[in-house]
C-alpha positions in Angstrom: -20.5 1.2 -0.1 -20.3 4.9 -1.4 -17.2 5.2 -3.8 -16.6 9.0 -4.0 -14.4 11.1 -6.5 -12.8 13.3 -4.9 -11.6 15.4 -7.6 -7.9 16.1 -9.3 -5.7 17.5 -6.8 -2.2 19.3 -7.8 0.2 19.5 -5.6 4.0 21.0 -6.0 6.1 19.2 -8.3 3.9 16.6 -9.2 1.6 16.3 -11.9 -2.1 16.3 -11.5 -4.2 13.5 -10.1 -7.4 11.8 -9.3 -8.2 10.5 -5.7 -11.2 8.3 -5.4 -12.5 7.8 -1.7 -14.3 4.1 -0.5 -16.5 4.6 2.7 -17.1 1.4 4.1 -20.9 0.8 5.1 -21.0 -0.2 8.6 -18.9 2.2 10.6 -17.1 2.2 13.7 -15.2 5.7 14.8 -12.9 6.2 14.3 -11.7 5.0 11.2 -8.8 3.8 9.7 -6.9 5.2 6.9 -5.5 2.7 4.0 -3.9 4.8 1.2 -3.7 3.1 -1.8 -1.3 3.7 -4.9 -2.3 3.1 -8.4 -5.7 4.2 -7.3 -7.5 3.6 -11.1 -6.7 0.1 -10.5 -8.8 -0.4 -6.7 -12.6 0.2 -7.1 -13.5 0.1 -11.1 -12.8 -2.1 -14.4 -13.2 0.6 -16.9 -10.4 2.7 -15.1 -8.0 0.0 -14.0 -5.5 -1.4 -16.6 -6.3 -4.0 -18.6 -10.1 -3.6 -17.6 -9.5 -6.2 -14.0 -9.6 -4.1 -11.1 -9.1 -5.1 -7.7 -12.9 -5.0 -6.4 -10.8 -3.5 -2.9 -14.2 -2.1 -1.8 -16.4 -5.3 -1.4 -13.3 -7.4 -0.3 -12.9 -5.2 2.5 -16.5 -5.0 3.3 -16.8 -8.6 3.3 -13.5 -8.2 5.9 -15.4 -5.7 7.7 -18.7 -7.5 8.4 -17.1 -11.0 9.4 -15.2 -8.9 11.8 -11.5 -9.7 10.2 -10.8 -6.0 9.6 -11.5 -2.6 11.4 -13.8 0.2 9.7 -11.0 1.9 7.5 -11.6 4.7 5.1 -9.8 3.7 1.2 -7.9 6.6 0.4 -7.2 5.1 -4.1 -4.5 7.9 -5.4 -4.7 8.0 -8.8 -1.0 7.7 -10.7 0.4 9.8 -13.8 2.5 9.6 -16.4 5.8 10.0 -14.1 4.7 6.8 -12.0 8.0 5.1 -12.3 9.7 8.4 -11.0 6.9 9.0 -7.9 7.2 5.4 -6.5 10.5 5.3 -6.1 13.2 6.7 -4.2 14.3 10.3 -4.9 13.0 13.9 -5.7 9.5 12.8 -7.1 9.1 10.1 -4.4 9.8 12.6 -1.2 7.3 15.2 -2.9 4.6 12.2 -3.4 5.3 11.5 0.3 4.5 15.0 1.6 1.6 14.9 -0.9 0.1 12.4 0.8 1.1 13.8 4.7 0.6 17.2 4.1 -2.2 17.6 1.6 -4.1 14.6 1.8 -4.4 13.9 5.6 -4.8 16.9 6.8 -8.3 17.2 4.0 -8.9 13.8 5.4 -9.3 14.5 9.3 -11.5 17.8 8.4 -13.8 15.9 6.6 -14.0 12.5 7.8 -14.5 10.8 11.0 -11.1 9.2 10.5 -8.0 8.6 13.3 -5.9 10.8 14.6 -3.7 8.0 15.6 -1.0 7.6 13.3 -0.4 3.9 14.0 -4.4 3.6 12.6 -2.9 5.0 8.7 -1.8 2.2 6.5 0.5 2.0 2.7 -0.5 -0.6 0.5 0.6 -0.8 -3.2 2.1 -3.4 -5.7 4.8 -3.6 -8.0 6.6 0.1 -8.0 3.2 0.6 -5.4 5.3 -1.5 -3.1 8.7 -0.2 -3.4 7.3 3.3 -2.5 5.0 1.9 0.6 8.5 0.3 1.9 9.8 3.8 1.4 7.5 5.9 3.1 7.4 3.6 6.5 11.3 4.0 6.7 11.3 7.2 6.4 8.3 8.5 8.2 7.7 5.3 10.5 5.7 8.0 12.8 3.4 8.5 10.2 1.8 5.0 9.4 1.2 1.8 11.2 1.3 -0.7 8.8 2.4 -1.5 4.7 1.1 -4.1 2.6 3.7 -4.6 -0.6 2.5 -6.8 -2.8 4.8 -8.3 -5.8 7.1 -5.5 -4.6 9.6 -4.6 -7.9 12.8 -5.4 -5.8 14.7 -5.7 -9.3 14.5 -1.8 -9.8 17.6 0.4 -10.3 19.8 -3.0 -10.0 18.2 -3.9 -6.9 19.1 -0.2 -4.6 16.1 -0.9 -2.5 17.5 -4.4 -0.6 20.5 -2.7 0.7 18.7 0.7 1.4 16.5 -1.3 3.7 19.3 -2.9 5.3 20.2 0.4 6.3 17.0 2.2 7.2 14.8 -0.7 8.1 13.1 0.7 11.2 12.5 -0.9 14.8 9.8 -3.9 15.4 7.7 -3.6 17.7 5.0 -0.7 16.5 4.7 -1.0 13.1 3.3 -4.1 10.6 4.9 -5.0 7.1 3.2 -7.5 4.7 4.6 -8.7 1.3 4.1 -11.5 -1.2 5.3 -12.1 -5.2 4.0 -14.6 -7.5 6.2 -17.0 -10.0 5.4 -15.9 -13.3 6.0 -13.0 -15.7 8.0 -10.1 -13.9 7.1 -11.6 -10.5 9.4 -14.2 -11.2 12.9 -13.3 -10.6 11.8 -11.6 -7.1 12.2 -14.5 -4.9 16.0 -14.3 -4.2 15.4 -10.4 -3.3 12.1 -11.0 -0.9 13.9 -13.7 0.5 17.1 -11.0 1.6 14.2 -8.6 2.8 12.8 -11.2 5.0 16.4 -11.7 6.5 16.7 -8.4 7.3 13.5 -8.6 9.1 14.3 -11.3 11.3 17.7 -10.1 11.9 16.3 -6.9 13.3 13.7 -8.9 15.6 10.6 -8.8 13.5 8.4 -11.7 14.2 6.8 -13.6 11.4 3.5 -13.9 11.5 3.0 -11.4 14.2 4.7 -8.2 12.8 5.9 -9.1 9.9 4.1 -11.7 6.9 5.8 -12.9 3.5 3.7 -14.9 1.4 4.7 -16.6 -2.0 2.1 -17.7 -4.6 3.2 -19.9 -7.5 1.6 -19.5 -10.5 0.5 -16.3 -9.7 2.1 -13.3 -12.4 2.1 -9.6 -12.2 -1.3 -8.3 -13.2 -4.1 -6.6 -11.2 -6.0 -10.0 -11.7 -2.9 -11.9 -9.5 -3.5 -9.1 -6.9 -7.2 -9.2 -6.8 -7.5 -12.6 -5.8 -4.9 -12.4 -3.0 -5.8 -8.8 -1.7 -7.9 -10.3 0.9 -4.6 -11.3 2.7 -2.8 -8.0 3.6 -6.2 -6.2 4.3 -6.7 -8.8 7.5 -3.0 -8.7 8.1 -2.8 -5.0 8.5 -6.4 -4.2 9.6 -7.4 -7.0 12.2 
């Protein structure tokens, strides 16, 4: 299960960065593509915060040889310092969306057996992660397939995000959204929001369990550890 550094890329208007590549071991082509956010947190303790990383790699693996997930390439972008400002709508967040579409991709299909089939390019990230995943599918729904938002930070800038995806939530039917949140810490006022996002999904035809999952986990709080044991979830929902 090769994990590869790919370097520090720069892009326009956004501060450097590392990107980490996972390659899963048994491969069928073409593969898919699962960009990652917070990409120090995926594949390694001594990078991720608070030294608990998500093991992403061997979770998917395991996925991979019990035939629950597809062959998918791990695309972990590191963040910086303007995190806060990148994953979330606005300026920083449209410029780390062409980052990943223009830059990325592009280095991605020259160099790796991966899809050229949009629909086979996935979004998963927590917290801010998820706000930004949500993001990008609305507004380039002809770019990805799929977005897995875990403990997504609903509560930021007063709550913007529920409304904005009231209004820019895009069709069922081609694409598939995943989110969860836990009970404790700052996972635990996000219920009431999730629970308006889910709405929204049904209301606009999305079928639960088919195109469209929520899971709650009580007792779970907002930490890498929380996400590591329940990662295992959106992978299959996205990549089966």
């Amino acid at each position: 299960m090769p994990i590869i550094d790919w370097g520090w890329w720069e892009s326009p208007q956004l501060l450097p960065r590392p990107i980490t590549l996972w390659v899963p071991e048994t491969v069928t082509y073409p593969l898919c593509v699962l960009y990652a956010h917070d990409g120090q947190n995926l594949f390694r303790p001594e990078t991720s915060f608070a030294g608990v990383d998500w093991n992403l790699h061997n979770t998917l693996q395991d996925l991979i040889n019990k035939g629950q997930a597809r062959s998918t390439l791990v695309v972990g972008i590191g963040n910086t310092p303007e995190r806060m400002q990148e994953y979330a709508p606005g300026p920083k967040g449209n410029a780390y969306l062409r980052f990943l579409t223009d830059q990325l991709r592009p280095r991605l299909q020259d160099e790796f057996p991966v899809s050229l089939d949009p629909s086979d390019h996935f979004l998963m990230g927590s917290s801010m992660g998820g706000i930004i995943s949500a993001y990008m599918m609305c507004k380039l729904p002809e770019q990805f397939g799929g977005a897995a938002c875990l403990s997504t930070h609903w509560p930021w800038n007063g709550g913007e995000m529920v409304p904005w995806m009231r209004r820019n939530l895009i069709p069922p039917g081609h694409h598939r959204w995943y989110f969860d949140w836990g009970t404790e810490t700052a996972d635990a006022p996000y219920r009431p929001y999730q629970e308006e996002v889910d709405e929204i999904l049904r209301q606009r035809g999305y079928r639960r369990g088919k195109d469209w999952e929520t899971l709650d986990f009580p007792g779970h709080d907002h930490s890498e550890g929380s996400w590591r044991s329940r990662v295992h979830l959106p992978l299959r929902f996205l990549l089966f």
